[in-house]
Each structure stands twice: as structure tokens, then as C-alpha cells.
C-alpha positions in Angstrom: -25.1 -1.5 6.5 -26.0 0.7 10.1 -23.1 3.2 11.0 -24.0 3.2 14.9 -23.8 7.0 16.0 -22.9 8.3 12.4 -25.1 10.4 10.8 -26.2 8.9 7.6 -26.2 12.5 5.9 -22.6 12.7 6.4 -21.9 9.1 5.3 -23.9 9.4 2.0 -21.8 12.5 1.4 -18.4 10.3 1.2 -16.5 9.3 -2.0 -18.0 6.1 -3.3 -15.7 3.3 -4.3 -14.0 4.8 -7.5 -13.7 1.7 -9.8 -17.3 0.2 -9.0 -18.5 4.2 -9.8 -16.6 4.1 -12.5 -18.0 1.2 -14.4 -21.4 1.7 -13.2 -21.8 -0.2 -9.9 -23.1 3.1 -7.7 -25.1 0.9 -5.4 -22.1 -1.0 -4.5 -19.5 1.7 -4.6 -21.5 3.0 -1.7 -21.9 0.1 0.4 -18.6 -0.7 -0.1 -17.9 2.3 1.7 -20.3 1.9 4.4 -18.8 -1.8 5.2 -15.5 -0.3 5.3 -16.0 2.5 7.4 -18.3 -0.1 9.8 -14.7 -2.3 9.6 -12.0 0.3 11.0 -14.5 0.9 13.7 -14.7 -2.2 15.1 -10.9 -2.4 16.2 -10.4 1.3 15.5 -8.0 3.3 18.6 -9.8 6.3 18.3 -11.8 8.1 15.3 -12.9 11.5 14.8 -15.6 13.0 12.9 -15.6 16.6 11.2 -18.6 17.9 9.0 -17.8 16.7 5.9 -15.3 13.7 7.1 -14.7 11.6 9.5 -11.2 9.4 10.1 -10.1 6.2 12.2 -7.1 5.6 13.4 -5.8 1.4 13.9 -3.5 -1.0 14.5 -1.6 -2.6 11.4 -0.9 -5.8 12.5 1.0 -7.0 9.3 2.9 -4.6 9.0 4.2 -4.9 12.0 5.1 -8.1 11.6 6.8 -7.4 8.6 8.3 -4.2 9.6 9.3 -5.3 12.9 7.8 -2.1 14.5 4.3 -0.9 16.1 2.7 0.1 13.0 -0.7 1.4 12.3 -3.2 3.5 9.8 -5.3 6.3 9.7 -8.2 6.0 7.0 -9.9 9.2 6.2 -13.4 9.2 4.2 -14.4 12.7 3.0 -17.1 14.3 1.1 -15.2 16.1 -2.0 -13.5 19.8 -0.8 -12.8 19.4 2.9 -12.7 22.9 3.6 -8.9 24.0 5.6 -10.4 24.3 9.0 -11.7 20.9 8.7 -8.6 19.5 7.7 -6.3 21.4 10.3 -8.7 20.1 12.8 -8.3 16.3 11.4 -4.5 17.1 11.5 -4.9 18.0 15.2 -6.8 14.9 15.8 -3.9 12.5 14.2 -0.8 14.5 16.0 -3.0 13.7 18.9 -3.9 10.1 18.4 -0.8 9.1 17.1 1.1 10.1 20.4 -1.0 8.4 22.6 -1.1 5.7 20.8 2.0 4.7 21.0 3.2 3.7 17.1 6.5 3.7 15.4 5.1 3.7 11.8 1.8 5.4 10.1 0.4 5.0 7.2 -2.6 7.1 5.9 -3.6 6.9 2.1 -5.7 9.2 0.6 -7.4 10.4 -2.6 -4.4 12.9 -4.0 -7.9 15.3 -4.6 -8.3 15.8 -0.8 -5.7 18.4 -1.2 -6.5 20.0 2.5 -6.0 16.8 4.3 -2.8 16.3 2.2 -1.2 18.9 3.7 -2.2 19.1 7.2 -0.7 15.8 7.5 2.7 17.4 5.3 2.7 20.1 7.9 2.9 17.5 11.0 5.7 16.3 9.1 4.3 13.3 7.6 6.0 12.1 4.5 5.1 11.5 0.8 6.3 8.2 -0.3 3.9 6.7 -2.5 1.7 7.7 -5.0 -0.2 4.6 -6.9 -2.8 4.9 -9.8 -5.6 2.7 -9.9 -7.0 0.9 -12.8 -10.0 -1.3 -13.1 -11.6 -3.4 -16.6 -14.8 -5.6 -17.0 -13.8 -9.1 -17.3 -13.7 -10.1 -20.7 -13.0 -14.0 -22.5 -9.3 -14.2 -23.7 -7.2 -17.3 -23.5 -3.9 -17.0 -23.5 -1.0 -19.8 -23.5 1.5 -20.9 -21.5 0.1 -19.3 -18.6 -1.1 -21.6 -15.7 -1.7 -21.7 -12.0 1.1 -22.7 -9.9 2.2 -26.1 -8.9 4.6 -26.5 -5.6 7.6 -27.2 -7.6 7.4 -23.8 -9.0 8.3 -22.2 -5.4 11.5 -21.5 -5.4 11.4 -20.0 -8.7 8.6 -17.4 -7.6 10.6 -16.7 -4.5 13.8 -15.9 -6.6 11.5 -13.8 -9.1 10.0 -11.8 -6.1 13.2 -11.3 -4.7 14.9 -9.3 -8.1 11.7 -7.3 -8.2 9.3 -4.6 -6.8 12.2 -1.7 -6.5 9.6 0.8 -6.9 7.4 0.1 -3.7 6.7 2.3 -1.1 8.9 -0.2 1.1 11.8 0.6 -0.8 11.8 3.7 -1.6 11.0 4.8 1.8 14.1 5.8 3.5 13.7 4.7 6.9 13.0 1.4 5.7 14.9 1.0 2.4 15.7 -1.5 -0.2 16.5 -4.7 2.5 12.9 -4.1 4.2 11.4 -4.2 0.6 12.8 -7.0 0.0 11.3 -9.4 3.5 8.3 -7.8 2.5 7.5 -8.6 -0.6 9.1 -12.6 0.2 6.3 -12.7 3.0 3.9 -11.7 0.8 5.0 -13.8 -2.1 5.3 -16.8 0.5 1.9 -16.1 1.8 0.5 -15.9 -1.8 1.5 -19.1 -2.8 0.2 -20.4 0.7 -2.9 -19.4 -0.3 -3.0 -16.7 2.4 -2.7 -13.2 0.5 -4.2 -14.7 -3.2 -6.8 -17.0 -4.2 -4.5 -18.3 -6.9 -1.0 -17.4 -8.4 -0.1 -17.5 -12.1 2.9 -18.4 -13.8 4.6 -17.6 -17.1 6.3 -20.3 -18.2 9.5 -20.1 -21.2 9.0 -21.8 -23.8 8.0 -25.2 -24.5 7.0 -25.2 -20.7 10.5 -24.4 -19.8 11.5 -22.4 -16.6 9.1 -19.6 -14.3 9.7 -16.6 -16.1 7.3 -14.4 -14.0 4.1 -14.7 -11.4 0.9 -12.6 -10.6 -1.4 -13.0 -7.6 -4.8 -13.4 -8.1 -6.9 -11.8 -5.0 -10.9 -12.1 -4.5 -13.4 -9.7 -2.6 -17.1 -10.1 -2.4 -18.8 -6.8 -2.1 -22.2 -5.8 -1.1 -24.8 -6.4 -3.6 -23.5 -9.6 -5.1 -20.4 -8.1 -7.1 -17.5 -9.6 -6.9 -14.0 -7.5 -7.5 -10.9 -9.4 -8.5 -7.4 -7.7 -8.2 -3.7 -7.9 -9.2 -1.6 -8.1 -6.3 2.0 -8.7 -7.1 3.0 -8.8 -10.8 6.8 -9.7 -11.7 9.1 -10.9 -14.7 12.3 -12.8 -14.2 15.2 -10.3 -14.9 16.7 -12.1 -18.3 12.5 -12.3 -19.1 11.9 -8.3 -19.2 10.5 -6.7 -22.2 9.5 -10.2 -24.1 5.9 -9.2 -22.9 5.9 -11.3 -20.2 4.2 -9.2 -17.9 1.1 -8.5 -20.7 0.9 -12.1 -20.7 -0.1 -12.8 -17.2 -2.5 -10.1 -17.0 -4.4 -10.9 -20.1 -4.3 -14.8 -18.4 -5.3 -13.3 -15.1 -8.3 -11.4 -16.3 -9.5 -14.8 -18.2 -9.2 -16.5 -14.6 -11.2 -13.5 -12.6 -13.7 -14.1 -15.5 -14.2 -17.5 -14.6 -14.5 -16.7 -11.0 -17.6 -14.5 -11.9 -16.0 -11.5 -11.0 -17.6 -7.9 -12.5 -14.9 -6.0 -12.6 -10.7 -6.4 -12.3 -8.7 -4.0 -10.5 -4.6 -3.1 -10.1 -2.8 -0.7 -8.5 0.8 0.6 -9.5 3.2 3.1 -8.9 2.3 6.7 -10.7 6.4 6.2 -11.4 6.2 2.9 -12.7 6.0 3.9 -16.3 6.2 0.4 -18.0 3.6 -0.9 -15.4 1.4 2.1 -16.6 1.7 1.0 -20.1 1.3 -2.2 -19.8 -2.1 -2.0 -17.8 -3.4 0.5 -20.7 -2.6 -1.5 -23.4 -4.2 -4.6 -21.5 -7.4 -2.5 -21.6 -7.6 -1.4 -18.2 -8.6 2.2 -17.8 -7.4 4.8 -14.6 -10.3 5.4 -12.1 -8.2 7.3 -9.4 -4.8 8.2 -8.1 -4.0 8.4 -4.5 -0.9 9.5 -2.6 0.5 7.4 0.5 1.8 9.7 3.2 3.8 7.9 6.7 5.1 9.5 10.0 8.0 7.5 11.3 8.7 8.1 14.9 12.3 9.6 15.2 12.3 10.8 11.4 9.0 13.9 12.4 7.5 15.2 15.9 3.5 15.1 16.6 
């Protein structure tokens, strides 16, 4: 992968992928990287590029679909320990590019390690409202019944499923969009899912004795450099009268089989840090935490760049 006009010294510097490092992939966990970076570029509005870090700044054009606002992201790669100088300086940059730019809504994830970049964007008044573990596992054989992909009848019972769930999202705990914004969200995405849009497949949980949907996951692909291929959770949710029959165990034991069979190396999910049933649910399904991150947003109205 060529990074025109970056120096490959700085680039090699940059956090790898931290579930492909973490189970061994280093080759990929790089490239992945370099594609990314190579990605944002491409349609990027601006970028900016320190010492030990460089940042793009984009269009989201889902989001703002969804969120019915000019939306965009700033994605920050960064060699561990940007020093504060660096950091106030990427700060500058965003304030900058966010104003010309023209958005309503910003989202910028990072690694919660990168602690100076953290809180340049805190200090421009950029707020805190997601902060999502990451767990990955190697694909490994075990069936599990009355688990199944979904058929179209099953629709409506997904949609109603979606509908009573995901009340800890960043959309909905996010005050300037809120509980009703969570709520389109996650229906378009669920739509889109079983559209074959946003998944490759969705599961279903079925009651007994194939009785009604009592809960979905969506199954997503991604083909990285080097031949290894990442499967990843999506959207996992249990009917309401369904919680704590271990539903939700269920469906991920059944999704890892299916990533198995899609010759995928490693499976990946990402969940709230205050999620605590999600957490133990992915740890007693075997998954193991490779990183955390914490989502920060600037909502224009709500901060001043």
C-alpha cells in the first residue's frame, strides 16, 4: 500500500490494528492501517500531519442521512505518546477544519491511550459520549440449535426487537440527539441489515419448538490485506420477555460457527464499556478485550471552534 507524500517512517510508527496484533496477524494489522489511512485520503476535506501523527478530517454521509444533519469524522493515527504540543497543534487543526467546513455533527474516535489528543479535543469543547471495548476470538467449530439465518417473514419481528433495544448507544445517550434519534438509527440499520446492505447475513433466535424471533445478530465481512478475513458482530438484540434465558450467548456462539464457515481468522465485537451484561456475555463466549476506545463529538450550537 503507497501513502503518496507520507513518509513511511511516520506511518510504520502508527498503532497497528489491535485485534489482528493481538492474535498474531502483525503483517496485516499494519496494512490494515495503511489501507485505511490511504481510504480517508481519498475523499478526505483536509488532513494534517504532526511528527508522530497525522489526522483526516471527512464527510459522514450516513450519518447524515440518518441524523438529518451535515455530519462528518476526524480519524487520528498516532504513534503511542503524542507528546502535548503535538496534540494542541492537532486540536488547532480540527477547530480550524471543522469551521470551514461547514458541519453540524463530529465524530472522532480514538484509542482512550492517546490521552493528549483526548483532551485537546475536551478543551475545544468536544464531548465524551461513548466509550466501547473491543473484543476479538479465533473462529472455532460449535453448533448450536435453533439458531438460523433469517427468512423474510421474520422482518417484522427483527424490526420490533430492534426497536425495544440498544438504549446504551452513543445515539441515545447523546443529548443532543437522544433516545428518539437512537431509535431511526438503529431501524435503518436493522432495515439495511436484513437488505443485505450493512451484514452479510442476520441470525435469528428462535423460541422454542421454532416458535416466535426472540432476538437477531448481524453478521458483517471484511477482507484485509494479506488474505485474512475479519468477521464482526454488528447489532446483537433479545426480545424484552426473552432477556436473561441466554438468548444473546446463543446467537453469538451460532454466529461465530457461521464466520467459521466463511473462512474468517479472527471474530470481532464492539460494546459499550457500560454495558455490563454485554461485557459478560462476550467473555464467557470466549472472546478476549484487545482495546478500548472513547468516542468524543462537537455538535454545532452545543461548543464553539
Amino acid at each position: 500500500m503507497t501513502l503518496d507524500g507520507l513518509d513511511p517512517a511516520l506511518a510504520g510508527r502508527f498503532r497497528p490494528d489491535p485485534a489482528l496484533a493481538a492474535f498474531g496477524h502483525e503483517t496485516a494489522a499494519r496494512e490494515v492501517v495503511s489501507a485505511q489511512i490511504a481510504g480517508r485520503r481519498r475523499t478526505a476535506l483536509g488532513e494534517w500531519v504532526g511528527s508522530s501523527a497525522m489526522a483526516t478530517l471527512g464527510r459522514d454521509d450516513w450519518d447524515s442521512e440518518v441524523l438529518r444533519r451535515a455530519c462528518g469524522r476526524v480519524d487520528l493515527w498516532a504513534a503511542p505518546g503524542v507528546p502535548s504540543a503535538e496534540a494542541a497543534a492537532f486540536g488547532a487543526w480540527v477547530a480550524d477544519s471543522v469551521r470551514a467546513a461547514v458541519l453540524d455533527y463530529v465524530v472522532c474516535r480514538l484509542p482512550a491511550a492517546d490521552v493528549a489528543p483526548l483532551q485537546a479535543l475536551e478543551a475545544l469543547g468536544w464531548r465524551v459520549v461513548d466509550v466501547l471495548e473491543t473484543f476479538a476470538e479465533t473462529p472455532r467449530p460449535a453448533p448450536v440449535d435453533g439458531v438460523r439465518p433469517h427468512r423474510p417473514e421474520d422482518r417484522d419481528e427483527v424490526l420490533a426487537i430492534g426497536r425495544e433495544s440498544f438504549e446504551e448507544s452513543r445515539f441515545a445517550t447523546d443529548p443532543v440527539l437522544g433516545p428518539d434519534v437512537s431509535r431511526r438509527v438503529h431501524d435503518v440499520w436493522t432495515r439495511n441489515s436484513l437488505h443485505g446492505l450493512a451484514a452479510r447475513e442476520v441470525l435469528v433466535a428462535e423460541g422454542q419448538a421454532g416458535g416466535a424471533v426472540e432476538g437477531f445478530l448481524t453478521c458483517q465481512l471484511r477482507d484485509c490485506p494479506g488474505d485474512v478475513r475479519i468477521g464482526t458482530i454488528a447489532l446483537v438484540a433479545t426480545a424484552g420477555h426473552a432477556r436473561g434465558r441466554g438468548v444473546g450467548r446463543r446467537l453469538v456462539e451460532a454466529s461465530v460457527e457461521w464466520f467459521r464457515g466463511q473462512g474468517c481468522a479472527l471474530v470481532t465485537v464492539g460494546t459499550q464499556a457500560s454495558n455490563a451484561a454485554a461485557l459478560r456475555l462476550y467473555e464467557n463466549a470466549g472472546f478476549r478485550a484487545v482495546s478500548t476506545s472513547v468516542t468524543l463529538r462537537w455538535a454545532r450550537g452545543e461548543a464553539q471552534v
